[in-house]
Structures are given as C-alpha cells and as structure tokens.
TORNUMI-923193 format. One record per residue (C-alpha): x, y, z; residue in three letters. Coordinates in steps of 0.02 Angstrom, whole numbers, plus 50000, padded with zeros to 5 digits. Example, Ala and Ser with C-alpha at 12.3 -4.5 7.8 and 13.67 -1.06 7.14 Angstrom:
! TORNUMI-923193
506154977550390ala;506844994750357ser;
//
This chain:
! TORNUMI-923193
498325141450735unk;499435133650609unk;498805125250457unk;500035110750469unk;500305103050636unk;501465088850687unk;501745082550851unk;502935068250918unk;502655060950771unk;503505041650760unk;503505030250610unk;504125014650595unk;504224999050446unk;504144982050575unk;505394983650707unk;506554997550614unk;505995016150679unk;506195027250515unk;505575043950601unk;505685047950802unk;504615061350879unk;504445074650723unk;503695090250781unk;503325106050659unk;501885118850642unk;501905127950471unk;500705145750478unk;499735148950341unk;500855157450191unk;502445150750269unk;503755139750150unk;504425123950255unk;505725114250175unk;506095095350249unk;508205092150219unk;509165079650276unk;510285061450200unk;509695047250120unk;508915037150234unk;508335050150361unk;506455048150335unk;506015063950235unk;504785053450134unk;504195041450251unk;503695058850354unk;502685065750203unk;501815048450173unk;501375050050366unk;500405069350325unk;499665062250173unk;498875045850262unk;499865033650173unk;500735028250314unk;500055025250489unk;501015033150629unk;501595021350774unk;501485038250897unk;500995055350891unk;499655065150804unk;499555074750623unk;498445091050634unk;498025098150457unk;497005115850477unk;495715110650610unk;495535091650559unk;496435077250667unk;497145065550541unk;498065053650638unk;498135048650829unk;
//
C-alpha cells in the first residue's frame, strides 16, 4: 500500500482549474520529485496534500488516512 496516494485529483481558484486529474502513489522509502513551468500547479498540488487547499475532485490518501474526498 503506498504511503502517499493521489487520485484524480482537481484543484481549482474560482472558475480557473490550476491542477486536472493528478494521480501518484509514492511507496514507503521512495524519492518523488514534482517538475514542471511556472504556472503548472506544482504548489497548488502540495497545498492540496497538506490540507490547505480543498480539492474540487478526487481524493488524497496519506498512509491509511482519507484526507480529502
């Protein structure tokens, strides 16, 4: 089972969708790096795992805990 899970994740600020159906499992004593541009949602995506940020679709899965639906 991984210890980070991310399914169809979506996130969006009003009307403007920032990230569109993010999906990654890390495994416990893997190294994930998150690339891409300015602009492409990288932090809006870590806010999401962290609970800043409510996700308009999708679900978060950290170890065996449900953080977002």
């Amino acid at each position: 089972m991984p210890m980070l899970e991310l399914d169809g994740v979506c996130l969006s600020y009003g009307a403007i969708r920032a990230v569109t159906d993010a999906s990654i499992a890390v495994q416990q004593g893997q190294v994930v790096a998150i690339v891409g541009a300015n602009g492409a949602g990288k932090t809006t995506l870590l806010k999401a795992v962290a609970g800043l940020m409510p996700l308009s679709a999708g679900r978060v899965r950290l170890g065996l805990s449900l953080i977002h639906i």
